[in-house]
N, C-alpha and C positions, 0 to 999 in steps of 0.2 A: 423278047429281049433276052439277053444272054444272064444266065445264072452263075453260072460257074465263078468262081472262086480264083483268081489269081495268085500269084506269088509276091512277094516283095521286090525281084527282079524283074517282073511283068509289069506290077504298077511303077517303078524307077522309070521302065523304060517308055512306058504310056503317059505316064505325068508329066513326064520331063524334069525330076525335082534328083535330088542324090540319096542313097540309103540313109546317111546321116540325116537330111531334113525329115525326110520317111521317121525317121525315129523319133528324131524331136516333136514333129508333129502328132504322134501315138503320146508321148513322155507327158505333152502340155494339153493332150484334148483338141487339138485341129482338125487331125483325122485321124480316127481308131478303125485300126480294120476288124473286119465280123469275126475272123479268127485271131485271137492276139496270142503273141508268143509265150511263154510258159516256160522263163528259163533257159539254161544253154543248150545249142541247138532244135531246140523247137523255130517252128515256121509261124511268121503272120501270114492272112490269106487276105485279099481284099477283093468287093463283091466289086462290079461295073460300075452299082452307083458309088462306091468310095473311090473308085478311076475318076469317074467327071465331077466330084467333091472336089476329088485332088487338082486335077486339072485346073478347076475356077480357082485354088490358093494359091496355084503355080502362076498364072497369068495375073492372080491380083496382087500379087509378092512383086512380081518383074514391074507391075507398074505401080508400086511404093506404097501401097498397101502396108502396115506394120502394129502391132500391139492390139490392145484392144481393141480400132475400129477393124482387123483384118479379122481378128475373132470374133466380131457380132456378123461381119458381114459370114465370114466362113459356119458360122451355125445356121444363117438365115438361108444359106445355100445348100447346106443339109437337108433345110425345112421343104426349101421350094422341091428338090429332086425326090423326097420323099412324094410328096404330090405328083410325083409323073411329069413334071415340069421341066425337061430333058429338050433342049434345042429350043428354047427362049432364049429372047436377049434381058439380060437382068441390069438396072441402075443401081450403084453403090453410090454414097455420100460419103465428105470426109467423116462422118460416125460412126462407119459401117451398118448403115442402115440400108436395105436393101429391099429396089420395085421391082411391077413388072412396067409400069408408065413412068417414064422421064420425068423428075421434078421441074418444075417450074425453075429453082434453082440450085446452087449447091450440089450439083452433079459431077462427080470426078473421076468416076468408072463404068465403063458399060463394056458386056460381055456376055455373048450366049454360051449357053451351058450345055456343051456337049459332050460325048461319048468319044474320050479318045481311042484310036484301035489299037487292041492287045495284037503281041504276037501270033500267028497264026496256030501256032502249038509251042506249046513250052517242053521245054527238057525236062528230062527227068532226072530225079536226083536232088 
């Protein structure tokens, strides 16, 4: 799996989300990248696994996802992808409760968890 460390403009463009949410989400704890910024002109850097973090907040935002249950679901997705659990399809409830088996009920999001592709090389600068 790839290590490397992205940019802010690489996870924008991987996630599909805008610098500003990028930042909100760092500000409130959604998603903190491995390198956080330090001030003016300092860079955030974010590793693969905070790309397909972001990617699952980005898709579970567009489908109304919001407040606390988009926060329990978005840590339990940190949880899973920590485990290597990368290209599963995951159930959210309206609580943000989060399987890997379809509940019986109470189901209002399902979404595999994958790796969206960075740019091929980033610029420098």
């Amino acid at each position: 799996m790839d290590t490397a460390l992205h940019s802010s403009k690489v996870a924008v463009e991987a996630i599909g989300c805008t610098y500003r949410q990028l930042d909100y989400w760092d500000r409130i704890g959604l998603l903190r990248p491995t390198q956080p910024a330090h001030g003016s002109g300092s860079r955030r850097a974010y590793s693969p696994d905070e790309l397909v973090a972001g990617r699952a907040i980005t898709l579970l935002s567009a489908m109304g996802a919001a407040g606390p249950p988009l926060a329990r679901a978005a840590q339990a997705v940190h949880g899973l992808i920590a485990m290597g659990l990368v290209d599963e399809r995951v159930y959210i409830d309206r609580e943000g409760a989060v399987s890997l088996e379809p509940p019986a009920e109470g189901i209002v999001w399902s979404l595999v968890l994958t790796a969206p592709e960075p740019p091929e090389t980033e610029p420098e600068g």
